[in-house]
KOLTIBA-406155 format. One record per residue (C-alpha): residue number from 1; residue in one letter; chain; x, y, z. Coordinates in Angstrom, 1 decimal. Example, Ala and Ser with C-alpha at 12.3 -4.5 7.8 and 13.67 -1.06 7.14 Angstrom:
residues 2
1	A	A	12.3	-4.5	7.8;
2	S	A	13.7	-1.1	7.1;
This chain:
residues 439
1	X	A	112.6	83.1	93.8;
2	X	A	110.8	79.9	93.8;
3	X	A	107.0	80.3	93.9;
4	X	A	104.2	78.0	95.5;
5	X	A	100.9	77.6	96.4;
6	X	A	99.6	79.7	99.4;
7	X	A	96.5	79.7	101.5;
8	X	A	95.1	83.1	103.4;
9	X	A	92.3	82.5	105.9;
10	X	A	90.0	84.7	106.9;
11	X	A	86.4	85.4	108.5;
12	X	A	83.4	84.9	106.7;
13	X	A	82.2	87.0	104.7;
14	X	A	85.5	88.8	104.0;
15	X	A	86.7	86.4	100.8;
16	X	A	86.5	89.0	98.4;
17	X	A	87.9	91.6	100.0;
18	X	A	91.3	89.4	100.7;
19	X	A	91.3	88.1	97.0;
20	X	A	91.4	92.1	96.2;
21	X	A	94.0	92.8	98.6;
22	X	A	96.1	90.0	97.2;
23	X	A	95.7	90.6	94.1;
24	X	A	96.9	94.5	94.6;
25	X	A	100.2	92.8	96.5;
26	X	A	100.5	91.1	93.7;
27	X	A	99.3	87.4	94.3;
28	X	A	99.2	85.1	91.3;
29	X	A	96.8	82.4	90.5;
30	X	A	94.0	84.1	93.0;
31	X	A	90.9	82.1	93.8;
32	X	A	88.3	82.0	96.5;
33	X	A	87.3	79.2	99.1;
34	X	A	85.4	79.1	102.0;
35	X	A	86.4	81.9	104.4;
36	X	A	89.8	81.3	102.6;
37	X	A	91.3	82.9	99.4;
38	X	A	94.1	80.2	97.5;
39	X	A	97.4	81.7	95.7;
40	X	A	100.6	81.7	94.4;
41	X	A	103.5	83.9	95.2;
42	X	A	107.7	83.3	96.3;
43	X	A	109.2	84.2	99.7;
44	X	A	108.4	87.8	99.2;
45	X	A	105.1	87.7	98.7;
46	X	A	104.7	85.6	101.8;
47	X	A	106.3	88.4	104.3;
48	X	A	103.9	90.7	102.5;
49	X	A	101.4	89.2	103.2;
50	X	A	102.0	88.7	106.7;
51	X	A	103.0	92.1	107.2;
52	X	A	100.3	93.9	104.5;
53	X	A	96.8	91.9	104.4;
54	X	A	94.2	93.5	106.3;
55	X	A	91.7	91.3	106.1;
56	X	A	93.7	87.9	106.8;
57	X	A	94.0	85.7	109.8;
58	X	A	96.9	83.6	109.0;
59	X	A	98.9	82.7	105.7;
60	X	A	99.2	78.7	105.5;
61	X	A	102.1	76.5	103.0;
62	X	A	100.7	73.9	102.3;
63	X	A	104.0	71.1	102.2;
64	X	A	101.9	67.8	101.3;
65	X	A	98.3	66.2	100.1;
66	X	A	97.5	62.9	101.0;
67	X	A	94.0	60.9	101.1;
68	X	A	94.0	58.9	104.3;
69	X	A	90.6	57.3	106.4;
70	X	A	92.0	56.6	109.3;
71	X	A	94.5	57.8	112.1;
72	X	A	97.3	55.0	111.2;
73	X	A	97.3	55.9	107.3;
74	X	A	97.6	59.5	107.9;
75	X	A	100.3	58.9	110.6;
76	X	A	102.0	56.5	107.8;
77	X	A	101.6	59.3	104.8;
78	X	A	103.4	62.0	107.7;
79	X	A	106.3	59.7	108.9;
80	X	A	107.3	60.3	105.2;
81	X	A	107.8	64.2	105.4;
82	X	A	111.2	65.0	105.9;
83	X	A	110.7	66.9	108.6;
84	X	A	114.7	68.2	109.0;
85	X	A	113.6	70.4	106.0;
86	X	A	111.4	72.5	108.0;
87	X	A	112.7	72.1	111.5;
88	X	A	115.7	71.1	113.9;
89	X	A	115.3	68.9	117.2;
90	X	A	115.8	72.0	119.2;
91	X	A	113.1	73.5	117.9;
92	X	A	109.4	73.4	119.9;
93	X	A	106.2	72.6	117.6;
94	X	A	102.2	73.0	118.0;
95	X	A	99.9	71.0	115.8;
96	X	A	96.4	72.6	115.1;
97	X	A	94.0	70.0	113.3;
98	X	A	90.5	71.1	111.3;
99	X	A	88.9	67.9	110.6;
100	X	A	85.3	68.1	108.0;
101	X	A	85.0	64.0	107.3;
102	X	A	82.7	61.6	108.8;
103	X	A	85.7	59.5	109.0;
104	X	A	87.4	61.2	111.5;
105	X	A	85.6	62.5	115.0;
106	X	A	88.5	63.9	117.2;
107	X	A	90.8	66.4	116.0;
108	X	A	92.7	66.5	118.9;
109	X	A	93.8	62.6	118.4;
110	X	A	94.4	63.2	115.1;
111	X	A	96.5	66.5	116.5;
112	X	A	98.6	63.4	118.4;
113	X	A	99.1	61.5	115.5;
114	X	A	101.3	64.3	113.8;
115	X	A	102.9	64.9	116.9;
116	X	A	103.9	61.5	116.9;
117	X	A	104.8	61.1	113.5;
118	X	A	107.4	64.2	114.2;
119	X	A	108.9	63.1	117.1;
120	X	A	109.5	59.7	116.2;
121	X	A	110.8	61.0	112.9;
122	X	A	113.8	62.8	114.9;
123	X	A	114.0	59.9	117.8;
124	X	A	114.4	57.3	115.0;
125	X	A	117.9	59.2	113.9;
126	X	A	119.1	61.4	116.8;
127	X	A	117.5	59.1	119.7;
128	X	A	115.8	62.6	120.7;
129	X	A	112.3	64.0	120.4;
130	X	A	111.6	68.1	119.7;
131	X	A	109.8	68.8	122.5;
132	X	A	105.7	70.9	121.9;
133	X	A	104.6	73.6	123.2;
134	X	A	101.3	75.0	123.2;
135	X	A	101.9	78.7	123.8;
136	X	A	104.7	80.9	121.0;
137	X	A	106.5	77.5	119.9;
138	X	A	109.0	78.3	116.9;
139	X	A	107.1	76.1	114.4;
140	X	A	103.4	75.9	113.5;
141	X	A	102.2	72.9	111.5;
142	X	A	98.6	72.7	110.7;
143	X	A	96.7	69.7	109.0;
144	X	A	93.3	69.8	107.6;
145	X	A	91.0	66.9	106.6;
146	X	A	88.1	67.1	104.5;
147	X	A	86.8	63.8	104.2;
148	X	A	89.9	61.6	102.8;
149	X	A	91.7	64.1	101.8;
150	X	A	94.6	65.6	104.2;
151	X	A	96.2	69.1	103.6;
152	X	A	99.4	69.3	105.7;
153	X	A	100.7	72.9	106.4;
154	X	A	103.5	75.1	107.5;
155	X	A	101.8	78.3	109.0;
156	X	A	103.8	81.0	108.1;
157	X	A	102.2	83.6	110.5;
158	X	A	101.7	81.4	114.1;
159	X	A	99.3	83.9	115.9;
160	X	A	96.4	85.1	113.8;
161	X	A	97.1	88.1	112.3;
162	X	A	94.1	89.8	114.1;
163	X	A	96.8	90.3	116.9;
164	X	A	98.1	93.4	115.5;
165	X	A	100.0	94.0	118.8;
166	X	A	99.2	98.0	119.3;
167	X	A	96.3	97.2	121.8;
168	X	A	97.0	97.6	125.2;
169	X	A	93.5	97.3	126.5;
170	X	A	90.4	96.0	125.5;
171	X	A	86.3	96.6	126.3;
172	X	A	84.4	93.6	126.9;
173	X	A	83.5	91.8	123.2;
174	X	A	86.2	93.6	121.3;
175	X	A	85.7	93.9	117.6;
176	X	A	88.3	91.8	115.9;
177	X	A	90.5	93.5	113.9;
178	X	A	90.4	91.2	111.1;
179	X	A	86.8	92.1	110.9;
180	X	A	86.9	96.2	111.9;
181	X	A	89.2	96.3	108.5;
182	X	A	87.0	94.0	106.3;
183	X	A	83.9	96.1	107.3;
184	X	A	85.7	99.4	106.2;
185	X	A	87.3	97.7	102.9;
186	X	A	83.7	96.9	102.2;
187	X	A	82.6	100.3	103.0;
188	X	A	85.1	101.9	100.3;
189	X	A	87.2	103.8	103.2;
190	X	A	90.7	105.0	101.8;
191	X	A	91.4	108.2	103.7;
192	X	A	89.5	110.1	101.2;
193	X	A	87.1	111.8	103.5;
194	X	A	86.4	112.1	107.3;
195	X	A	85.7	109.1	109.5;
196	X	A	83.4	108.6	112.4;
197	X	A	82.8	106.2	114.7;
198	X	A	80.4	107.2	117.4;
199	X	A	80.2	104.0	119.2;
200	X	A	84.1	103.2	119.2;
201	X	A	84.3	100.8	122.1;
202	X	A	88.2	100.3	122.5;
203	X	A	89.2	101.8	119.2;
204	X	A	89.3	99.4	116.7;
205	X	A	87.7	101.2	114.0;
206	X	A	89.4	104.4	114.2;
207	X	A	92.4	101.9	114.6;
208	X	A	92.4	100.2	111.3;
209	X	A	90.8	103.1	109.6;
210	X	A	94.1	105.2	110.4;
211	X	A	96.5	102.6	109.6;
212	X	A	94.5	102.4	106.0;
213	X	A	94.0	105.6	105.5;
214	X	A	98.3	106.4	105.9;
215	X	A	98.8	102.7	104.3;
216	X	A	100.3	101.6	107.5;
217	X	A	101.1	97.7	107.6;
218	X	A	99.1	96.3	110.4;
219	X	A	102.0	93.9	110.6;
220	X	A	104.3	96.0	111.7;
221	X	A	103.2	96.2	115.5;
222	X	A	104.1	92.1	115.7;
223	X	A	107.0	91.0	117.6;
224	X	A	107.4	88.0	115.5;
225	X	A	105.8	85.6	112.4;
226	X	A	106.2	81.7	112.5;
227	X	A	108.4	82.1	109.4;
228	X	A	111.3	84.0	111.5;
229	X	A	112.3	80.4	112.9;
230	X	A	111.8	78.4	109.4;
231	X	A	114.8	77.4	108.5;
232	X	A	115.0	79.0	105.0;
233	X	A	114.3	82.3	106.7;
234	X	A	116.1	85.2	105.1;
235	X	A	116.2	88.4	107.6;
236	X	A	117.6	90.4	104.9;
237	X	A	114.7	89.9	102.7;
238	X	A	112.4	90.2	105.8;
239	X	A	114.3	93.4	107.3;
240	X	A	113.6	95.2	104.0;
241	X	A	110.0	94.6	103.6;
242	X	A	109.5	95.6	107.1;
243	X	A	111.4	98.7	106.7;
244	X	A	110.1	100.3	103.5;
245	X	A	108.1	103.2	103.5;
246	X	A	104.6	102.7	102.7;
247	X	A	103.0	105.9	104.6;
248	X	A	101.2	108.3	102.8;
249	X	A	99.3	111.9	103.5;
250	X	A	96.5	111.7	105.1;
251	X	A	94.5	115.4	105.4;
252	X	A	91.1	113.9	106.9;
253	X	A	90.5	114.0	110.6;
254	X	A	89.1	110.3	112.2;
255	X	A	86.8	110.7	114.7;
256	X	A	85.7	108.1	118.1;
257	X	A	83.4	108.5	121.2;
258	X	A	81.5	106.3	123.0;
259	X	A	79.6	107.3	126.2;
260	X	A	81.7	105.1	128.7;
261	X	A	84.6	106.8	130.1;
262	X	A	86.3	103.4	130.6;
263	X	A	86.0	102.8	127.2;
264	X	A	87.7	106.0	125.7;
265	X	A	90.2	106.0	128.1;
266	X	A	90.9	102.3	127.1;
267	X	A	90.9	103.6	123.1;
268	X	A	93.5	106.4	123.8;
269	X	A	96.4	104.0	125.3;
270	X	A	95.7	101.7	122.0;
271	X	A	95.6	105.0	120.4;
272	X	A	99.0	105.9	121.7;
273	X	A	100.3	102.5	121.8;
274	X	A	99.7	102.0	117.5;
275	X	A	101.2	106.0	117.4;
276	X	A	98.0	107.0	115.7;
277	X	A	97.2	110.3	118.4;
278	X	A	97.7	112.9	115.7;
279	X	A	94.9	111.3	113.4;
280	X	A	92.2	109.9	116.2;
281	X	A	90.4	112.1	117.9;
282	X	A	88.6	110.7	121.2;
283	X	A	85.7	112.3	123.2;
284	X	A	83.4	110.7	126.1;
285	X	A	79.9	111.3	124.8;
286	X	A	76.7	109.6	124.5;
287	X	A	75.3	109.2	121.1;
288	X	A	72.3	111.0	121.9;
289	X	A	74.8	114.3	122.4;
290	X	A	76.5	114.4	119.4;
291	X	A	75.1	117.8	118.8;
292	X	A	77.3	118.8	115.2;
293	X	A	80.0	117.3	113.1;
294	X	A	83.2	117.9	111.0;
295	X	A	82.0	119.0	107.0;
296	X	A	79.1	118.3	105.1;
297	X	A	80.2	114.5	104.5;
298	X	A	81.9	111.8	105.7;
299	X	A	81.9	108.1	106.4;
300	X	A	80.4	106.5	109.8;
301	X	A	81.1	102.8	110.7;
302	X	A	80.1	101.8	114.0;
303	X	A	79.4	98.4	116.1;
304	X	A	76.3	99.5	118.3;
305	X	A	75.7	97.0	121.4;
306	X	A	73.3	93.8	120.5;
307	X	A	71.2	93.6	123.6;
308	X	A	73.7	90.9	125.7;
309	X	A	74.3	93.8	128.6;
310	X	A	71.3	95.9	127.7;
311	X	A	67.5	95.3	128.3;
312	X	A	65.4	95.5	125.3;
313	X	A	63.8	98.7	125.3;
314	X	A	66.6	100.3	126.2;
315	X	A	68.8	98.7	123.2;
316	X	A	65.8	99.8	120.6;
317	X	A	65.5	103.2	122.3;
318	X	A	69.6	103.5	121.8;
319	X	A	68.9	102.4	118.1;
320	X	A	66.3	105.0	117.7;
321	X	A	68.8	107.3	119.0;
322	X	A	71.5	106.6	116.6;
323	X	A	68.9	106.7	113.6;
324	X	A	67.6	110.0	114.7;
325	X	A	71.0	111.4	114.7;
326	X	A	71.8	110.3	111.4;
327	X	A	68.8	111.3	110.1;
328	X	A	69.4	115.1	111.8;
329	X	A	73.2	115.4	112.3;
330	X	A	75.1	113.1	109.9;
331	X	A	73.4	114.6	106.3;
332	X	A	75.5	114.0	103.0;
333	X	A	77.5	111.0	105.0;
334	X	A	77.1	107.2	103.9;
335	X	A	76.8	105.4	107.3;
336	X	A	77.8	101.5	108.1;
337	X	A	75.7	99.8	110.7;
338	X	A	76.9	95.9	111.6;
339	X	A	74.0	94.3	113.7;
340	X	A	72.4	91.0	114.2;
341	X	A	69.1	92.0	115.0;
342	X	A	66.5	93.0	112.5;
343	X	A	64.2	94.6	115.1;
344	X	A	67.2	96.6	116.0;
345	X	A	68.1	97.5	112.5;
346	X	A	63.9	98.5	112.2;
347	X	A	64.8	100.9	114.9;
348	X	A	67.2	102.6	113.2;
349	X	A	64.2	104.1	111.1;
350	X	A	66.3	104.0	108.0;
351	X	A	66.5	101.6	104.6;
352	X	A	70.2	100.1	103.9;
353	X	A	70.7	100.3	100.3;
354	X	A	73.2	97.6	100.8;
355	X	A	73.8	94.8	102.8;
356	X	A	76.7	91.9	103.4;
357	X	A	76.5	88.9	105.8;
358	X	A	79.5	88.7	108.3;
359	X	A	79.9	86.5	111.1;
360	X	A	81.0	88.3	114.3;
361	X	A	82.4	85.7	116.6;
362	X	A	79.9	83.3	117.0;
363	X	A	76.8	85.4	115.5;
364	X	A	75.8	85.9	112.3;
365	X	A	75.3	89.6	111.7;
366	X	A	74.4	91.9	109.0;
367	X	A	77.0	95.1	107.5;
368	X	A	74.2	97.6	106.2;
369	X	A	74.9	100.5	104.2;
370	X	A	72.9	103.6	104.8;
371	X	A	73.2	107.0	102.4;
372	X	A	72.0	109.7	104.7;
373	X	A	71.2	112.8	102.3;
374	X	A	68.5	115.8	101.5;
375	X	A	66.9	116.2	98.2;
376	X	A	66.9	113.8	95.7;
377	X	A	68.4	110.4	95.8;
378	X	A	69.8	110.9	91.9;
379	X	A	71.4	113.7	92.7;
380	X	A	72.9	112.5	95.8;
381	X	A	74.7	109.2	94.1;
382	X	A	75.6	111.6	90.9;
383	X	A	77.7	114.1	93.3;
384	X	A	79.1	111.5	95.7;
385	X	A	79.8	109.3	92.4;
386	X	A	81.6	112.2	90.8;
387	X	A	83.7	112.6	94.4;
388	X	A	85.1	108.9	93.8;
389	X	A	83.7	107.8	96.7;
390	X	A	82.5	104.0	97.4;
391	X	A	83.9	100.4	96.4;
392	X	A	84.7	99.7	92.6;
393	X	A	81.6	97.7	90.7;
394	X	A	82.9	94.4	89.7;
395	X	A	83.4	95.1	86.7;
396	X	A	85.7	97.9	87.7;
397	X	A	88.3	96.2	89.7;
398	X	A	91.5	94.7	89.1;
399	X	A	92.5	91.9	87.2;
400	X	A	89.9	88.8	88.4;
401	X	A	90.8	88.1	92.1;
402	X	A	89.3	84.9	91.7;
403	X	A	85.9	85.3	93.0;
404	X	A	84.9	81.6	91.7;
405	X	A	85.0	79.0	94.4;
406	X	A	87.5	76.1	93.6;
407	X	A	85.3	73.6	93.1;
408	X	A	86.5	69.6	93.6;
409	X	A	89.9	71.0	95.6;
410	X	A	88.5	73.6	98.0;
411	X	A	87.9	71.1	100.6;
412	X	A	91.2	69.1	100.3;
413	X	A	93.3	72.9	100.6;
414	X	A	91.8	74.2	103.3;
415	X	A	93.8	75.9	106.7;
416	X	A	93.1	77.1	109.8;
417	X	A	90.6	79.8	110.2;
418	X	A	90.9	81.0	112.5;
419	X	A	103.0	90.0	121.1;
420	X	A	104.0	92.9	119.7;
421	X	A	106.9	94.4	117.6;
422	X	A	108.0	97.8	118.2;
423	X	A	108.3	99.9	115.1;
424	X	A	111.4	100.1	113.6;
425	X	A	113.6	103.3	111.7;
426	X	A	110.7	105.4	112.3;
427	X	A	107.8	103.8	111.3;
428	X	A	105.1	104.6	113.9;
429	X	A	103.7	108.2	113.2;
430	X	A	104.2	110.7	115.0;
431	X	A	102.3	111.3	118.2;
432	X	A	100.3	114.6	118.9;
433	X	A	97.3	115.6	121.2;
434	X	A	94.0	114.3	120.4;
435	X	A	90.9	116.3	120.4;
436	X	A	87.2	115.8	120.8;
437	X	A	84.5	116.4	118.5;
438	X	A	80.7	116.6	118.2;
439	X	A	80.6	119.7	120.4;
């Protein structure tokens, strides 16, 4: 199969991590941009990635460069694109624009101008416009300007891959899925201990920790991809991919409370709904209850509140809280804290011995890494060391993933940043009864 150039978005922050998982689907060519990772691959590759990548938002063809500095060149450069070769006049289109220039001011006139440019393509030789639509059209096209330079794009995936489709429910100020997988690809997590999450909200974590932990696709859940109404689309390819068994073992037991009632019973239908009830384990409890837990280690992620719906002292005591019962509870685990707050993270009572900058929505938060152990610090990274358990050092990993920026073409190439499929021949796991822990 032919290959080409392809662009994965993601959040920021998470641009390693999605060079690493490209690079392990076997992405050629990988290299880093701003919240974006560039590479080259053939039709396959593409529904992988749609279907396999974690820690990507949407997976962008880019179909033609242009410079341009003003709306009438760039509507010039796109009446050119033969538009018949990526769409019929029955079709329905939406046109996302990302404008970085000083030239251009208004992305969403500049979102008309390729609109016009494909509808008068198709009136000009059928006397008939495709018609837009702004919610589920069948064809995506995406144009990015970064000063003079225009990217146009297909987007192979149309909603952002964060929409998994298992979740039924949601708390107020979900964690994004995109993000709940970066932050436990950061954190090493592969299945190959327990998992915790003691402030679990709606379930995310647990989520995405269970579907990586069995090496679910998170693609699966979709109803659809953009690419199922291109018209090179090949189902058999498509059907194949989706069916093929990727699930393996998974002995650990993943663990989620949180002290609202609403909010666990809201995490057990997503539970249900992604199929995961035999591996998640739910209980209503406040984290200053969590009296015991599961082995003598273990990995803990968790999304504590930032003080939007709490008062201050009561947001530091709940901080105290959860460092206390680390400190006392949670011995011989590595715990992952994401917070924006420093006086929140002092709280804690603890020192990260590792930190990452990741934007959560519109805040700029910190991921720190906490190694809660008695006796000696040496000892401690020796046995966990020896156990296999953390993320690779660089020099480690796979074949370069690119981690370079792409200096000079970055801003020319770059996307969009930023519904449900049932599982098909079996491949939601099975359900079973989920239990509590912490008792």
């Amino acid at each position: 199969m032919e290959s080409f150039e392809m662009i994965a978005k993601t959040l920021q922050g998470l641009e390693e991590v999605l060079a690493e998982e490209i690079v392990n689907l076997g992405g050629n060519d990988v290299e880093i941009g701003r919240r974006s990772v560039f590479f080259r691959g053939d039709k396959r590759l593409m529904y992988k990635a749609n279907l396999h990548l974690r820690t990507a938002l949407r997976i962008l063809k880019p179909i033609a460069s242009f410079e341009a500095r003003d709306a009438d060149e760039i509507y010039a450069h796109l009446r050119q694109v033969d538009w018949e070769e990526y769409m019929n006049l029955n079709q329905t289109f939406a046109v996302d624009t990302v404008v970085f220039s000083d030239n251009f001011n208004n992305s969403l006139y500049l979102s008309y101008k390729v609109k016009d440019a494909i509808a008068d393509s198709f009136n000009e030789k059928y006397g008939k416009r495709p018609s837009v639509r702004l919610v589920k059209p069948d064809i995506y096209v995406h144009l990015h300007v970064a000063h003079h330079i225009c990217t146009l794009c297909m987007d192979s995936s149309g909603e952002s891959l964060h929409k998994r489709g298992y979740r039924t429910d949601q708390t107020e100020a979900p964690l994004n899925e995109v993000l709940a997988a970066g932050m436990l690809l950061l954190a090493g997590w592969k299945g190959q201990t327990n998992f915790i999450d003691p402030m679990c909200g709606s379930g995310t974590l647990p989520i995405e920790a269970a579907l990586i932990a069995l090496n679910i696709p998170p693609g699966i859940y979709r109803e659809s991809f953009a690419f199922q109404h291109w018209k090179d689309y090949d189902k058999d390819l498509f059907d194949e991919l989706y069916d093929e068994d990727t699930q393996q073992p998974f002995e650990g037991k993943i663990y989620g409370s949180d002290i609202s009632r609403q909010a666990i019973a809201i995490a057990e239908s997503n539970v249900r709904s992604a199929g995961l009830s035999k591996y998640i384990h739910l209980k209503q409890k406040a984290i200053q209850d969590i009296l015991t837990t599961v082995g003598n280690e273990g990995l803990l992620i968790t999304n504590p509140p930032y003080g939007e719906r709490l008062k201050m002292d009561d947001l530091l005591g709940l901080y105290r809280d959860l460092g206390e019962r680390l400190k006392h509870v949670f011995t011989g685990y590595t715990a992952w804290i994401l917070s924006y707050r420093e006086d929140c993270f002092d709280s804690l009572g603890l020192h990260p011995s590792e930190r990452h900058a990741l934007m959560n929505g519109s805040l700029e938060c910190e991921y720190r890494k906490y190694e809660i152990f008695g006796g000696k610090m040496n000892d401690f990274k020796r046995e966990r060391a020896n156990r296999g358990f953390g993320r690779p050092h660089s020099d480690d990993r796979q074949a370069n993933p690119g981690r370079e920026s792409r200096r000079g073409r970055e801003d020319s190439r770059r996307g969009r940043e930023d519904s449900r499929r049932g599982p098909r021949n079996g491949r939601r796991p099975s359900d079973g009864t989920p239990h509590g822990y912490g008792e």
